[in-house]
N, C-alpha and C positions, 0 to 999 in steps of 0.2 A: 497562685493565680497564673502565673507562666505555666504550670505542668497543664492547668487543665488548656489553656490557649495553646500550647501543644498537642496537644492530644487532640483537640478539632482540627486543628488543621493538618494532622496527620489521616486524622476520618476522612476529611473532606480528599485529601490527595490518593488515599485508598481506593473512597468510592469512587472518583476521577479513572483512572486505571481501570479499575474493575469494570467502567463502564465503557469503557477505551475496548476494552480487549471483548468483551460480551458484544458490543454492536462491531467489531470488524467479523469475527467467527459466525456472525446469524448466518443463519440460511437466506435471507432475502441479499446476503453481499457475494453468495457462492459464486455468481457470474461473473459479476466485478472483477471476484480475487482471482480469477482462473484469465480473465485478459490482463489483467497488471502481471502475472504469473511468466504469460508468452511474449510480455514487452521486451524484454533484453533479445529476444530471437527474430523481431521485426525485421525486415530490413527497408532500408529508403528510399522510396517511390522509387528517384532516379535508377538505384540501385539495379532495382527488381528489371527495369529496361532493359539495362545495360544486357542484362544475364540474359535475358528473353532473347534478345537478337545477337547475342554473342560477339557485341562489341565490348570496348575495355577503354577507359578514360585514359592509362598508362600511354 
């Protein structure tokens, strides 16, 4: 009785996953993942001033 109660909830964490990774790769997320992609190269509002007018918070 244990094996089959394993074996479902080993199905069940499978399809979980499988469905995990199927809806982030769709095409309707290709925009999404290309702004989450350019996140680390952002820079912060104030930032973006500073540099424009070539002042320095230092």
């Amino acid at each position: 009785m244990l094996g089959i109660i394993n074996g479902i909830v080993t199905a069940l964490g499978m399809a979980t996953f499988l469905g995990i990774v199927w809806w982030a790769w769709s095409t309707h997320r290709a925009e999404a993942n290309r702004q989450a992609a350019m996140l680390p190269f952002a820079l912060p509002e104030e930032y973006q001033n500073d540099k424009n007018t070539g002042e320095s918070n230092e």
